[in-house]
Backbone as ProteinMPNN parsed JSONL, in Angstrom:
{"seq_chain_A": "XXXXXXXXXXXXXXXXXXXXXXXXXXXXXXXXXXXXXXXXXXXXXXXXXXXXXXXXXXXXXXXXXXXXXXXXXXXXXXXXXXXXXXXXXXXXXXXXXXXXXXXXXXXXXXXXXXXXXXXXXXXXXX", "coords_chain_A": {"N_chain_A": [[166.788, -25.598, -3.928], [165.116, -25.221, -1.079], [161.707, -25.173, -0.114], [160.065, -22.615, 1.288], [158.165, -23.566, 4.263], [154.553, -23.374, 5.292], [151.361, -21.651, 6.176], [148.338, -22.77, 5.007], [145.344, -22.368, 3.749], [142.164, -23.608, 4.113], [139.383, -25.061, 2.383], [135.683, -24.294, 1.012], [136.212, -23.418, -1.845], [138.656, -24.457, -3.265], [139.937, -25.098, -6.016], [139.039, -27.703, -7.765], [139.794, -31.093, -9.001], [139.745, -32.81, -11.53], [136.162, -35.071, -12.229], [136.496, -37.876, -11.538], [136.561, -42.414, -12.005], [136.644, -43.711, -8.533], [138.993, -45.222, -6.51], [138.859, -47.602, -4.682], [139.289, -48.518, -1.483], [137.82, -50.796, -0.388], [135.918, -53.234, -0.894], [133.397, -52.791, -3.295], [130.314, -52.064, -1.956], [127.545, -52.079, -2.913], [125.58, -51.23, -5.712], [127.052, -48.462, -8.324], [130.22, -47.897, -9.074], [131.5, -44.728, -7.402], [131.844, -41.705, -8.305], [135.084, -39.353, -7.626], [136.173, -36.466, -6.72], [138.75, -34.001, -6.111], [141.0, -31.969, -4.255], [144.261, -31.53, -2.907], [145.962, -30.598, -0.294], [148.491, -31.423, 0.757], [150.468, -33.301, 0.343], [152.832, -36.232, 1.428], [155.532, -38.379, 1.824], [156.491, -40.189, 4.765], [159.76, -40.918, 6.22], [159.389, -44.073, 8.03], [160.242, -44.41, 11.733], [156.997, -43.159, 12.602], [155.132, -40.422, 14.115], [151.73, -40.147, 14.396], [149.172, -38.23, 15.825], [145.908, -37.804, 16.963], [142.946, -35.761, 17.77], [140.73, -33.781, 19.994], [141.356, -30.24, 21.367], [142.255, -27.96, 23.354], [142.918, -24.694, 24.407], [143.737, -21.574, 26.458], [143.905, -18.284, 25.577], [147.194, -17.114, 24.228], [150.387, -16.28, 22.987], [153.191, -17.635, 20.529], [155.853, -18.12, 19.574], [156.835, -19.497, 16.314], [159.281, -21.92, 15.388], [160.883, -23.533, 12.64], [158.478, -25.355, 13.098], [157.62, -28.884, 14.057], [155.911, -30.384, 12.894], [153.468, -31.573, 10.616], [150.428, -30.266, 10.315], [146.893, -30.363, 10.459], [144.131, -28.214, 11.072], [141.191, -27.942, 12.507], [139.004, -25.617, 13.439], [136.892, -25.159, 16.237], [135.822, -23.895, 18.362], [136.766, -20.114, 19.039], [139.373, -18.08, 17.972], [142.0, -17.759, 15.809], [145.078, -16.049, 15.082], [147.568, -16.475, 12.261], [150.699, -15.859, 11.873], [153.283, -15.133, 9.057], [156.766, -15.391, 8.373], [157.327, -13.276, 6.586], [155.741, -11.65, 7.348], [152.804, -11.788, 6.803], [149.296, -11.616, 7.712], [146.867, -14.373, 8.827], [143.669, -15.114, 9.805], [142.104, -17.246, 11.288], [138.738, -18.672, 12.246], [135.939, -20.459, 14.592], [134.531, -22.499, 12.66], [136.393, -22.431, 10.268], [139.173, -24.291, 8.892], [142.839, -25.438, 8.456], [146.009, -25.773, 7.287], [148.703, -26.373, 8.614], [152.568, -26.482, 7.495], [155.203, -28.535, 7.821], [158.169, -27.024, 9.303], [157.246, -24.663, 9.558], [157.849, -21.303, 10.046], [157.064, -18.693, 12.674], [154.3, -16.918, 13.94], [151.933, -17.985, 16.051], [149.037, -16.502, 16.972], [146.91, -16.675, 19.754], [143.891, -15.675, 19.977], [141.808, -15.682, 22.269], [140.594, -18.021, 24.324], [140.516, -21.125, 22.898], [139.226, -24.528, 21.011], [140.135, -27.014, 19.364], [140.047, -29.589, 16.838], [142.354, -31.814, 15.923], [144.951, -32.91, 13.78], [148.302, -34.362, 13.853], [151.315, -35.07, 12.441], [154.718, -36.509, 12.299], [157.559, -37.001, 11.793], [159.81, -39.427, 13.524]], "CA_chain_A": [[166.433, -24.641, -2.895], [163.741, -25.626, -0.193], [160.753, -24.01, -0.507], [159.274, -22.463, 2.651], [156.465, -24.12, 5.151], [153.489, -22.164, 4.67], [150.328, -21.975, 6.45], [147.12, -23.227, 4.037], [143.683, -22.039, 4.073], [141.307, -25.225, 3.482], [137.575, -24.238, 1.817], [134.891, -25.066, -0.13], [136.285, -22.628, -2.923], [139.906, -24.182, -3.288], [139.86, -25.905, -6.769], [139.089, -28.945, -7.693], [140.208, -32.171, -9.533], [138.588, -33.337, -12.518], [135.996, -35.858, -11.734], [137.345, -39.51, -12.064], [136.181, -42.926, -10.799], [137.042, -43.502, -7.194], [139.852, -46.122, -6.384], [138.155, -48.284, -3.133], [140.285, -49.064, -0.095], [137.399, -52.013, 0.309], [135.195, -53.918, -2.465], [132.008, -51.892, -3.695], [129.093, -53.292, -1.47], [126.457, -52.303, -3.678], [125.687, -49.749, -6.827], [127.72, -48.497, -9.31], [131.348, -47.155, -8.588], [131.185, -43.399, -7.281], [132.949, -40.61, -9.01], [135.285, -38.377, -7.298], [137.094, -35.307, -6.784], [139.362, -33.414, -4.6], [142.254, -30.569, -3.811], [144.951, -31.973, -2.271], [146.863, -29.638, -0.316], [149.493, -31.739, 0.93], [151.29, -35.106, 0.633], [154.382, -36.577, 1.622], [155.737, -40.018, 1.946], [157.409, -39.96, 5.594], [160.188, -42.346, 6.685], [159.692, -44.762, 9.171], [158.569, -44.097, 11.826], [156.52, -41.519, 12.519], [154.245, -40.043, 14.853], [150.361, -39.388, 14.552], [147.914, -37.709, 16.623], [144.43, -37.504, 16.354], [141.962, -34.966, 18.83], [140.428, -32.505, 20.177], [142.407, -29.587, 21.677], [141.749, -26.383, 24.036], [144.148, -23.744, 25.691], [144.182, -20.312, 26.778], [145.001, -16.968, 24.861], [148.151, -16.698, 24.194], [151.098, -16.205, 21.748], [154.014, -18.49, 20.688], [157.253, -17.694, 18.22], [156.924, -21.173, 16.165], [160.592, -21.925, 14.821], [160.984, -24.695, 12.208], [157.74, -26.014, 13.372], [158.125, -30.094, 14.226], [154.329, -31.579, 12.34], [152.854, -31.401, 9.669], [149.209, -30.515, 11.429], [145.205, -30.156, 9.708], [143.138, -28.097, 12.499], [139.37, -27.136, 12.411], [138.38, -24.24, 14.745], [135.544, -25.622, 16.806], [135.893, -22.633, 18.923], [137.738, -18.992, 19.01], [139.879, -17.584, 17.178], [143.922, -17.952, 15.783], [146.139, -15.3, 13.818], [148.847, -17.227, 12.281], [151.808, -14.411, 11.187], [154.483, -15.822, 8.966], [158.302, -14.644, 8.752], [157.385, -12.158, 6.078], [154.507, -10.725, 7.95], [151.054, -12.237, 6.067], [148.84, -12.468, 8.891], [145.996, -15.365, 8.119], [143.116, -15.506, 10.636], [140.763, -18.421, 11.449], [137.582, -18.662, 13.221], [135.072, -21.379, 14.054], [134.421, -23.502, 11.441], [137.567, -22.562, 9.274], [139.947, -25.105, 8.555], [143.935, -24.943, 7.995], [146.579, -26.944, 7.355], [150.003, -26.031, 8.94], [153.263, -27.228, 6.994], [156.085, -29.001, 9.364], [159.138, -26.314, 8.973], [156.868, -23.393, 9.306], [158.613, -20.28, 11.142], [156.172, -17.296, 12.369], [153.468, -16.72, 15.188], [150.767, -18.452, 16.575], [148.832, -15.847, 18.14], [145.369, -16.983, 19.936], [143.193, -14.189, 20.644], [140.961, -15.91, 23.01], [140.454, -20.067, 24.281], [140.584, -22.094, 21.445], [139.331, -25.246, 20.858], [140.656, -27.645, 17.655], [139.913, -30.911, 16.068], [143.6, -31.873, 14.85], [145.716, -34.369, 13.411], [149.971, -34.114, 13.512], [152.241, -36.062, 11.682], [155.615, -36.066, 13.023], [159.121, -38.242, 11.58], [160.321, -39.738, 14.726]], "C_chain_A": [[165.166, -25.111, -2.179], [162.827, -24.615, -0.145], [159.956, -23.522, 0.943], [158.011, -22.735, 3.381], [155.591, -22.777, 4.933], [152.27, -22.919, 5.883], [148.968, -22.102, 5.209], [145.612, -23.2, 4.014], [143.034, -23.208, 3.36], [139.945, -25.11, 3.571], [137.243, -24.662, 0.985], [135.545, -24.004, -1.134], [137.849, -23.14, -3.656], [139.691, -25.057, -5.006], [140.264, -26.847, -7.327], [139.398, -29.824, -8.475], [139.467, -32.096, -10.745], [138.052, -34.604, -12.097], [136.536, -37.172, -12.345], [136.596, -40.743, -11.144], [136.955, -43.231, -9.747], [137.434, -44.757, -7.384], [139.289, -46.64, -4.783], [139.3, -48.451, -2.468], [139.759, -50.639, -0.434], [137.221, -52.691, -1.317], [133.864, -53.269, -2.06], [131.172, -52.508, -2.899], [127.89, -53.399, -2.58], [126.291, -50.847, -4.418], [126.539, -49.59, -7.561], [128.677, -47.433, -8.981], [131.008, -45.728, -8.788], [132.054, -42.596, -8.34], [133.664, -39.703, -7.817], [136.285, -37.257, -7.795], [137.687, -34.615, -5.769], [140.746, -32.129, -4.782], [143.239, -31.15, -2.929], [145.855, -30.694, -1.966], [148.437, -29.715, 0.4], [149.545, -33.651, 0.787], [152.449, -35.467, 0.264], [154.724, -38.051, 2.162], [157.192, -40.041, 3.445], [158.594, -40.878, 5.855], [159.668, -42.762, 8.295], [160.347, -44.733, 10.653], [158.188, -42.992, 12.135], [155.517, -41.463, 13.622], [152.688, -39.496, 14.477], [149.474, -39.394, 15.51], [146.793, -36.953, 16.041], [143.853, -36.791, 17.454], [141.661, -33.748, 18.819], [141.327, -31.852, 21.308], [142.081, -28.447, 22.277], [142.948, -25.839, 24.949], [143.484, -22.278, 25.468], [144.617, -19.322, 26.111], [146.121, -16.903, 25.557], [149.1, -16.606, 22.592], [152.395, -17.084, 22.331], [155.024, -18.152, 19.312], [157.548, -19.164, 17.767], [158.714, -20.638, 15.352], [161.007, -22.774, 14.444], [159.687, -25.676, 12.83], [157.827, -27.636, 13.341], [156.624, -31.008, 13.308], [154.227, -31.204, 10.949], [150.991, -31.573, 10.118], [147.596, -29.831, 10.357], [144.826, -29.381, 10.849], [141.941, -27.598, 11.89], [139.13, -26.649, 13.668], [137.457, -24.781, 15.027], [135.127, -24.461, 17.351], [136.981, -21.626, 19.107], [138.147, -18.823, 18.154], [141.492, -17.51, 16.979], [144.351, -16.645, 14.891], [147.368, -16.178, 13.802], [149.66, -15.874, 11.189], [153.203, -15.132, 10.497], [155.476, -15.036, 9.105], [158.147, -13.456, 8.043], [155.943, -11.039, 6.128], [152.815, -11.02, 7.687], [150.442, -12.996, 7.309], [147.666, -13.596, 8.035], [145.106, -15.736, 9.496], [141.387, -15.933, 10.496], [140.27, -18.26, 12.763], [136.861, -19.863, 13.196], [134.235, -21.684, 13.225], [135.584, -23.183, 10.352], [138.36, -24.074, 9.608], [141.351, -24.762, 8.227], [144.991, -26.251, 7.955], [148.189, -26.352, 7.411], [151.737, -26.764, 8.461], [154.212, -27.692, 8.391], [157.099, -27.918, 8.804], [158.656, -24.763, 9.184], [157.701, -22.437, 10.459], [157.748, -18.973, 10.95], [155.783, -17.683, 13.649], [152.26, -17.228, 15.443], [150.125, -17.816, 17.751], [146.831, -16.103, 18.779], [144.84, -16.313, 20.889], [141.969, -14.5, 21.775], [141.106, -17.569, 22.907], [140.111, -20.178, 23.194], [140.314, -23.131, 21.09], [139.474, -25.652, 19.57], [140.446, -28.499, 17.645], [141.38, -30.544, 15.108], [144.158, -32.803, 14.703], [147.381, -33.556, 12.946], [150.24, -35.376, 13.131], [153.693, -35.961, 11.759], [156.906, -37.184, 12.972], [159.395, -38.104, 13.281], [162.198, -39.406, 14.67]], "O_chain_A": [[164.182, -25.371, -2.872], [163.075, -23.409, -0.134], [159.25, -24.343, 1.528], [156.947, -22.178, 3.111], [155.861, -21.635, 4.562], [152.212, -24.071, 6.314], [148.891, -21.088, 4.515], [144.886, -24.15, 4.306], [143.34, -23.646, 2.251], [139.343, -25.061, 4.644], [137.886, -25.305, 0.154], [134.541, -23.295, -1.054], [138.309, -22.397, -4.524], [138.905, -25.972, -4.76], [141.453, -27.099, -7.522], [139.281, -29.117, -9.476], [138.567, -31.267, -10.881], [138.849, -35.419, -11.631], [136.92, -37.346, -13.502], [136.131, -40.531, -10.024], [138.15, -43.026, -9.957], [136.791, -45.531, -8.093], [139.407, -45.878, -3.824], [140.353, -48.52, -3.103], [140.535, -51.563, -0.679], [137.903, -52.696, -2.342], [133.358, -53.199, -0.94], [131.191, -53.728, -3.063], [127.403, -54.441, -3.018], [126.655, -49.742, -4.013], [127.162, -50.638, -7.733], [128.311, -46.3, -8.667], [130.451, -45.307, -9.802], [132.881, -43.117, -9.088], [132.87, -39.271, -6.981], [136.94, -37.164, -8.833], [137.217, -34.6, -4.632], [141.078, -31.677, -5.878], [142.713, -31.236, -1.819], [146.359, -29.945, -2.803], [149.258, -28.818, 0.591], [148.899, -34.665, 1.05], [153.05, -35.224, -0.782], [153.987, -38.662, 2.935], [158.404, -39.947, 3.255], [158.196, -42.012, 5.588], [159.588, -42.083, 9.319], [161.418, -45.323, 10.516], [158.82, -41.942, 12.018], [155.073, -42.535, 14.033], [152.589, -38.286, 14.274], [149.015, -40.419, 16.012], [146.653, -36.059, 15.206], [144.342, -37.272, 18.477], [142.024, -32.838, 18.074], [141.961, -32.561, 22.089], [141.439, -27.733, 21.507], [143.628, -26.356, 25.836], [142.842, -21.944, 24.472], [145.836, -19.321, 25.938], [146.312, -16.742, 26.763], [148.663, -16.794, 21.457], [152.744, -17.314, 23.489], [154.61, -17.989, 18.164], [158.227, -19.952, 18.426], [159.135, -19.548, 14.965], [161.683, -23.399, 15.262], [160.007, -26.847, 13.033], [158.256, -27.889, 12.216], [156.568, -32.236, 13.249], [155.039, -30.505, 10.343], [150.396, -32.646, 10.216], [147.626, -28.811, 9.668], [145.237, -29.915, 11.879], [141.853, -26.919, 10.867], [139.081, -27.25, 14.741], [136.81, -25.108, 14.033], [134.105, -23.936, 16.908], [138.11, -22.066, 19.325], [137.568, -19.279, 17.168], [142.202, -17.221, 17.942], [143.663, -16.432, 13.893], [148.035, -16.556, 14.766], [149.279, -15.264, 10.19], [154.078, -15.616, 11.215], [155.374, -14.033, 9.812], [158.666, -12.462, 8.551], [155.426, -10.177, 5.417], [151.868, -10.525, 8.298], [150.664, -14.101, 7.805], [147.62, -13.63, 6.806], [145.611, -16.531, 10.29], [140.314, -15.508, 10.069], [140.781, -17.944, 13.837], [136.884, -20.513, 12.151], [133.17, -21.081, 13.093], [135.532, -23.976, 9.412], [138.033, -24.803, 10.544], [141.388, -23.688, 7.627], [144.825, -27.371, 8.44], [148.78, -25.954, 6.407], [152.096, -27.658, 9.227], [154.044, -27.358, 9.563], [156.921, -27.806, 7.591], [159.415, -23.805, 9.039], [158.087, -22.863, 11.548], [157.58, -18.32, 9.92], [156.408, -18.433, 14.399], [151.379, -16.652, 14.805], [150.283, -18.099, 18.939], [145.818, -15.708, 18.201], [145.06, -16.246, 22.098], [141.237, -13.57, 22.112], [141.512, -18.242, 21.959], [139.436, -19.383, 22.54], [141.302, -23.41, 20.411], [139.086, -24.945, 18.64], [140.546, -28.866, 18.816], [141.613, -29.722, 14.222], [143.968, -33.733, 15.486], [147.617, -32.65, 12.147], [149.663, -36.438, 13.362], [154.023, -35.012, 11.047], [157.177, -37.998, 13.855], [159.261, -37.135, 14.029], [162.893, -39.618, 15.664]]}, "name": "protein", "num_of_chains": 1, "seq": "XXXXXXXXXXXXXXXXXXXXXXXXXXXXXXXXXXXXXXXXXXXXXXXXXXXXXXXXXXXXXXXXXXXXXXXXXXXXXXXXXXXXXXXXXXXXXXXXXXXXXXXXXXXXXXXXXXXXXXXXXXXXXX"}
């Protein structure tokens, strides 16, 4: 059974990993390997190929009936304000400086109560 897109509140309170040492991309320049930790609140291995976009983002109050949503999208509120309403009614509303992370499949409302600007990134099977 598929489990339904969801919208994802993303905060310092979400909990966290146990610490571990940190796996480099590069080679250490200097000091002694960091420790980290983290919350992962999504990951998915897309096929080939795919679409990403990176930016910043501003429109106009308004509302929109999402339906099977097409991304998989991160946003940070720079400015204004969003209500996101899913299918079984749970509204969820962000302000500047929140954070969210929108699944691809989601079905509900994107209602923006005033201009909006976003810092976002989509991810999008071609």
């Amino acid at each position: 059974m598929k489990q339904k897109a969801a919208v994802i509140r993303i905060d310092t309170n979400l909990d966290m990993s146990s610490w571990e040492p940190m796996t480099l991309v590069g080679k250490l320049a200097d000091g002694q390997l960091p420790m980290e930790r983290f919350h992962r609140v999504h990951e998915k291995t897309l096929p080939a190929p795919c679409t990403v976009r990176a930016g910043l983002w501003e429109a106009e109050a308004y509302s929109e009936r999402l339906e099977d949503y097409p991304y998989d999208e991160i946003v940070f509120v720079v400015e204004g304000s969003i209500s996101i309403v899913d299918e079984d009614g749970n509204d969820e509303r962000f302000e500047a400086g929140d954070c969210f992370f929108l699944q691809r499949g989601f079905s509900g409302y994107w209602n923006q109560l005033q201009t909006l600007k976003i810092f976002h990134m989509t991810v999008a099977p071609q």
